[in-house]
N, C-alpha and C positions, 0 to 999 in steps of 0.2 A: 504493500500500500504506500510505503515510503517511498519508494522510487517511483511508485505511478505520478504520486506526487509533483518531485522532482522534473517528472518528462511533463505532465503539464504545464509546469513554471515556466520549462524552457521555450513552450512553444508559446506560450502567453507574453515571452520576453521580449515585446518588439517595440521597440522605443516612439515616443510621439513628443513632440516638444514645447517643454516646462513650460507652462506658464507663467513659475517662479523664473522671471529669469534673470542670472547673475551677470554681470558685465565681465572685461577680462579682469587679469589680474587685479596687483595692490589696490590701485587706485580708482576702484570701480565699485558701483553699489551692490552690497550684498543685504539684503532681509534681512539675515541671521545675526548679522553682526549691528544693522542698525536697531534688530529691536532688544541687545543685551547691550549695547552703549555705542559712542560715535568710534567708527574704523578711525580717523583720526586720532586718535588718544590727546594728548595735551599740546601737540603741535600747532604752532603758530601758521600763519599761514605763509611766513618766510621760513618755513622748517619742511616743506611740504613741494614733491617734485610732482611734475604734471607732465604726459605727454600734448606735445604741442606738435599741428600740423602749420607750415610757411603757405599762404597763399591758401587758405583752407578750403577757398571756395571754386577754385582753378582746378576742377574736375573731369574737362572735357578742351577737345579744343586743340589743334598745331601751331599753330600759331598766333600767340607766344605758344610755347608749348606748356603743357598742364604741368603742374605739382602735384598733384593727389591724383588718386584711381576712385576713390569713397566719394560722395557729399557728405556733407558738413551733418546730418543727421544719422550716417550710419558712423562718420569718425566717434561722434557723442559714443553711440552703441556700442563701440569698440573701444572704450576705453579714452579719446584722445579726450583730454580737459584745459586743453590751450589752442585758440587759434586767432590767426595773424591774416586779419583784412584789409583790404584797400579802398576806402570809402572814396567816390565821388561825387562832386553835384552834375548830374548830365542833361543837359535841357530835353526834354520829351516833346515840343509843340515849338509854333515858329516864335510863336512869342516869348520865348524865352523861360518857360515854367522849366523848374528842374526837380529832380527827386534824387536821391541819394542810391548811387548804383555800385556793385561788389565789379570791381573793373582792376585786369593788369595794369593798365592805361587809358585815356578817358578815351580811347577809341576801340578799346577791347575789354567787353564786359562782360557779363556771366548773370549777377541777377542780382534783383531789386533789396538791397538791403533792409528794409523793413522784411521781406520774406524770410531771411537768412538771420537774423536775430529772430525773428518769432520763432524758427524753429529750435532757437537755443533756449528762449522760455519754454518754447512745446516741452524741451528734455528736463530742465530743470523743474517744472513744475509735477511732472508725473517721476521724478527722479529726486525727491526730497531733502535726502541726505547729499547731495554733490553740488560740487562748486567748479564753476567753467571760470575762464578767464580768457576775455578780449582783447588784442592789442590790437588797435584800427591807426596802419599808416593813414593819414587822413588829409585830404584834397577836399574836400565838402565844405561849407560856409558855417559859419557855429551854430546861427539860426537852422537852417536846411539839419544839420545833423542831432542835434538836439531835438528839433522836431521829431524826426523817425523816430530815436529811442523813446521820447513820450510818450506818440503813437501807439506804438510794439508795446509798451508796460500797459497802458490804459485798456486795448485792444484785448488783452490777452490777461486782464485781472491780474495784474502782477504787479502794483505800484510799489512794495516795496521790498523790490528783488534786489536792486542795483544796489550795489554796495556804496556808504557813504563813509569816506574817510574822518568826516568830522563827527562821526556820531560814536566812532572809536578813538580820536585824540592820538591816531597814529604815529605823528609826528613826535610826538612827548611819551607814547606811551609803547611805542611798536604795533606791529600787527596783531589782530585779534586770535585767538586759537579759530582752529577752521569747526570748532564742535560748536563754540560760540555764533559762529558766521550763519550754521546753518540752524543752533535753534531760533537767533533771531531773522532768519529766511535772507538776511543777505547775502546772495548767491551767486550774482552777477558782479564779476570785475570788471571794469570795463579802464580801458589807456588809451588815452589820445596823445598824439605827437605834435601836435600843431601851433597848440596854447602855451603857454606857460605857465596858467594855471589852472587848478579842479574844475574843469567846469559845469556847472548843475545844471542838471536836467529839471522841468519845470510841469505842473499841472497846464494844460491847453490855458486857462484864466491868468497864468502865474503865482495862484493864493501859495501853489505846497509844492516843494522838494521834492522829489522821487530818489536822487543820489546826484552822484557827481562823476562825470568823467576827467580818470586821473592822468593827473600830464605824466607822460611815459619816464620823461626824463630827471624827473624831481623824488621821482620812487624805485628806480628800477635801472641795472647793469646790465651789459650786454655786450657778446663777442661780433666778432663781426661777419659780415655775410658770405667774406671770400676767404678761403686757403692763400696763402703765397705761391701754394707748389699742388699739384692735381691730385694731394691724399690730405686729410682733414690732421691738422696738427695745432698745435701753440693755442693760443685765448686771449691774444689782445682785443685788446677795448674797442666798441663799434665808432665811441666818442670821447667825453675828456671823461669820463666815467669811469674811474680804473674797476676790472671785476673785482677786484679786492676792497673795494670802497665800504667801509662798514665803521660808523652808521654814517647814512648820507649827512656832509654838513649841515651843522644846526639846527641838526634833529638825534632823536633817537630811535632813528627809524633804519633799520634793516634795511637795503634795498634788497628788492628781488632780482632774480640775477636770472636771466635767458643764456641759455648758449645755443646757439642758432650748428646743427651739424648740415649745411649744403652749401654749395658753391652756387649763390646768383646768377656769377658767368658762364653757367654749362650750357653748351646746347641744349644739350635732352638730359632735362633732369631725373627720365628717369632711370634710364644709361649709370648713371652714377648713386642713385641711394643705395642699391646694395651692397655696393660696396661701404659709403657713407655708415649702413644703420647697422653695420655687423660690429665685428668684434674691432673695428677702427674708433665706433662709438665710446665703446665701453672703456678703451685705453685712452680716446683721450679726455674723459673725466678723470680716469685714475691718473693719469701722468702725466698732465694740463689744467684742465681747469681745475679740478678741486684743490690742485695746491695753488691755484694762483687767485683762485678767491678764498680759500680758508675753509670752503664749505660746499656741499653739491648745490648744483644749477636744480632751482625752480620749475624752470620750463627748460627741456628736451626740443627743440622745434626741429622739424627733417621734411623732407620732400618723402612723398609714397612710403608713411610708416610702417604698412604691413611687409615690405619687402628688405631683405637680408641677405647675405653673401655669407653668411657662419648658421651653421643650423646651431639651436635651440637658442640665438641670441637674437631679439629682434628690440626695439626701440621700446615699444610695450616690456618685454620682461629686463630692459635695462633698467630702467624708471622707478619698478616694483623693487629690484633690488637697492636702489636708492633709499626706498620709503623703507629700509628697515629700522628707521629708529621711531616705531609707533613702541612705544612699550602695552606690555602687559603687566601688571605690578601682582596678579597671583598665581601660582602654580594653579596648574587648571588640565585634567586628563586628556581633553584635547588637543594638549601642546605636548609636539615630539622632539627628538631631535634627531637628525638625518644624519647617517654616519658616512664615510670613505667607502666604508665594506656594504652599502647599503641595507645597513640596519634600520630599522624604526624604533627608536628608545621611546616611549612613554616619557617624557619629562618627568612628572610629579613624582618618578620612581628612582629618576638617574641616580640620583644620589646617597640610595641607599640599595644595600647589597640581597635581594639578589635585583639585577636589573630585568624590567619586561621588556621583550618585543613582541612585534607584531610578528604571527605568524600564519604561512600556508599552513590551513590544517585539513582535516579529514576529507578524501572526496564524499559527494554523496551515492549512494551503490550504482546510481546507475552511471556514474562514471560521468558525471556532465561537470563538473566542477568540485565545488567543497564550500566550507567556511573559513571565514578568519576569524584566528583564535590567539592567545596571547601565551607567555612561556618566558622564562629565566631566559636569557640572551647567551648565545655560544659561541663561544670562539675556538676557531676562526667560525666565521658565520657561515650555517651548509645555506642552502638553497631555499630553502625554507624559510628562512628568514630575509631573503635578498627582496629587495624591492627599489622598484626604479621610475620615477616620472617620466611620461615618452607621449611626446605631441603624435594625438593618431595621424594618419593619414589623409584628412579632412580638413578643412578649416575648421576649427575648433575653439576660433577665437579666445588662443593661448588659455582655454583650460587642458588639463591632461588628462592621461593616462595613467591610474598608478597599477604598474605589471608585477606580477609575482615572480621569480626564476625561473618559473616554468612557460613565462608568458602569456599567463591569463591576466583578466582585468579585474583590479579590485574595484566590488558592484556593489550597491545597496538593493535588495529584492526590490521586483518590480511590483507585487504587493497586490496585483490583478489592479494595474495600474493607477491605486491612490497611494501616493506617498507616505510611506510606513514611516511613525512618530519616534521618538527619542527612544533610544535603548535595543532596535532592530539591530542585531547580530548580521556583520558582512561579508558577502561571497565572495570568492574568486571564481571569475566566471568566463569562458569564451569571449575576448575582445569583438563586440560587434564593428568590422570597421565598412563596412556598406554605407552608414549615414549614423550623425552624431545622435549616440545613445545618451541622454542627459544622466541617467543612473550611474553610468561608468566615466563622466566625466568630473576631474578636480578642479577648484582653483585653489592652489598653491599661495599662502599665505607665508610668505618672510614676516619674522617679528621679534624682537628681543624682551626678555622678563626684566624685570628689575632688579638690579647687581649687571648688567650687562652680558646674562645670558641667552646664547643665541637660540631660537626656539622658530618650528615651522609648523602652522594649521591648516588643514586640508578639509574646503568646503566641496560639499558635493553640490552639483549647479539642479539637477532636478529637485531636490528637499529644501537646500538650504541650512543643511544641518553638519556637523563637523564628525570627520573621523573623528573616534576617540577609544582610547583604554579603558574598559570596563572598571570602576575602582570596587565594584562587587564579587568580583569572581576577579578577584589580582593575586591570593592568595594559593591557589591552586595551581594544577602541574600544568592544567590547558583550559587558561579564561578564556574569555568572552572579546574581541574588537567588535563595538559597534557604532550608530550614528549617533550622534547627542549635541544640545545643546554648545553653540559656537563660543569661545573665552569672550570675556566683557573686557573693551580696550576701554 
């Protein structure tokens, strides 16, 4: 009866896609983590990196030639939380009426900037917990572009999204933590280059504030747009700005710091991002920027994020590894630690002898997989204990794969497809790789505890619920792995 079971599971096992659904990596919304506290942790909003697409809205099109493959609503989807627009005012009638148009050039445009910011509300408003950031090269008239954002906020019931620097005393006081930002819904950054100073956005009447557009250059550092030589090196200053500038004069305010990875002068920009967003990326934060500002870049900005010339390094999982300093300040079953030998230690246990892993355990009779079960940790580690993250074959939108030694996938049951609650015990199970199985798909959480130990949580994108250690059955020869409640950052 047990195995008739089992063969009906497996043939009930055919994936349809979450409702729940989690964005990529670190810096993307997860449910679980926003309803047990802000994924942010105590990070300011200068402590906090962001994937940023150049030209966000330059999606189509040879000439110029395009920056991105995405629009601006699936980069949101994918993780990107920085983008770089070019506002103008373009006359539409002979008379000279203009509106505010997302253009390379005032002679080559793409689309109506009010469309292209409502679509950033559309995300941040069904996207609660996240914070986007705007920099707008800007050509548009104060009036003309003040206007639109009015618009778009009023339009779209979101008057008080735009972030106001003076309702945080930034200047005197730094930047706000990003948990702050979002319980009080200021969600939208927005930078102007144009002004020299904030300038507010206003109610259609003028009676009320809505926020302020911040001059780029009185807040915020930045490399510049060209290499010297055809491979991405060095982090000098785009202006008199040094990246190292901390705190901007006569303030004490952080600036944020962009580091721009593309060359402007490419032909075909997109000829050159993969080599740009691989492992070029990743060395020259470590051996460039981060020592010459003191601290990681903010924003990541790149032409065509999704593409790479290094496998499993993409602009997305550089960014994630940046944001490892969210702490967690309690040990919590959920949180492992990922060995060389590919182990999976149970944190809450590292420290005291005997240690747990995760392990391959028992198949089921009829041979279709097994369970994951827990056990004293062995050295050298057999097979049984290996376990390894592995982007399937799909776009996957940087969740994983976590594989056994044996190369099955570790799966939460499919439950006759309602998402089975806290304490469901997990299979290892045939990698479906035909089309993305949300049940066997991870997001790979980096994060450090408090004492600065390094610690990794693994959300499952179907539940929303996190690998973890059984702390009930930890005592025995072969516990329990199952799904539970995400750690509270």
């Amino acid at each position: 009866m047990l195995a008739r079971g089992f063969r009906v599971l497996r043939r009930l096992c055919l994936p349809v896609l979450s409702l729940l659904f989690l964005a990529t990596m670190l810096p993307t919304p997860t449910p679980a983590v926003a309803a047990s506290g802000s994924k942010y942790g105590d990070a300011r909003l200068d402590q906090w990196s962001s994937l940023t697409t150049h030209n966000s809205y330059a999606d189509s099109g040879a000439v110029p030639p395009r920056n991105q493959s995405r629009n601006i609503s699936r980069q949101l989807d994918d993780g990107v939380r920085g983008l770089m627009l070019d506002t103008y005012d373009i006359a539409y009638d002979q008379e000279g009426n203009v509106d505010v148009m997302l253009c390379h050039s005032q002679f080559v445009c793409f689309e109506n900037f009010r469309s292209g910011l409502g679509r950033v509300v559309d995300f941040l408003k069904s996207h609660p917990d996240e914070v986007v950031t705007v920099f707008l090269e800007n050509y548009a008239s104060r009036a003309s572009l003040t206007e639109a954002v009015s618009d778009v906020l009023e339009a779209k019931n979101a008057k008080n999204l735009l972030f106001s620097p003076n309702q945080y005393d930034i200047d005197n006081r730094n930047w706000p933590r990003l948990r702050d930002m979002v319980s009080d819904n200021r969600r939208l950054v927005v930078f102007q280059d144009r002004w020299g100073d904030d300038v507010p956005v206003k109610s259609g009447d003028g009676s009320k504030e809505y926020g302020r557009l911040m001059y780029t250059w009185k807040r915020t550092v930045e490399t510049l747009y060209d290499y010297d030589d055809d491979w991405p090196h060095g982090c000098a200053s785009r202006n008199g700005n040094p990246v190292g500038q901390n705190p901007m004069p006569g303030t004490a305010l952080t600036p944020l710091f962009t580091m721009n990875q593309f060359d402007s002068s490419a032909a075909n920009p997109e000829f050159k991002a993969p080599g740009d967003n691989g492992s070029a990326l990743k060395r020259r934060i470590d051996k460039d920027c981060r020592p010459a500002a003191g601290r990681n870049p903010n924003y990541v900005a790149v032409n065509f994020y999704e593409q790479s010339n290094t496998s499993g390094v993409t602009p997305m999982s550089v960014v994630n590894e940046l944001n490892r300093n969210a702490h967690i300040f309690a040990p919590h079953p959920a949180l492992w630690t990922v060995t060389p030998n590919k182990q999976f230690i149970g944190q809450t246990y590292e420290t005291s002898a005997p240690n747990r892993c995760m392990v391959r355990g028992e198949d089921f009779p009829d041979g279709s997989g097994g369970v994951v079960t827990q056990r004293a940790c062995a050295s050298p580690a057999p097979s049984s204990q290996q376990w390894t993250g592995t982007l399937p074959p799909y776009d996957s939108q940087n969740y994983y794969w976590i594989k056994a030694g044996n190369g099955y996938c570790l799966t939460v049951p499919w439950n006759l497809g309602v998402p089975p609650g806290n304490g469901m015990q997990l299979f290892w199970w045939p990698c479906e790789s035909r089309w993305a199985s949300d049940n066997q798909l991870w997001e790979i959480m980096p994060a450090e505890q408090y004492g600065g130990r390094r610690a990794t949580y693994f959300i499952n994108r179907w539940t929303g619920k996190c690998l973890t250690l059984d702390p009930a059955t930890n005592g025995g020869k072969s516990g329990k792995v199952t799904q539970d409640v995400c750690p509270t950052r």
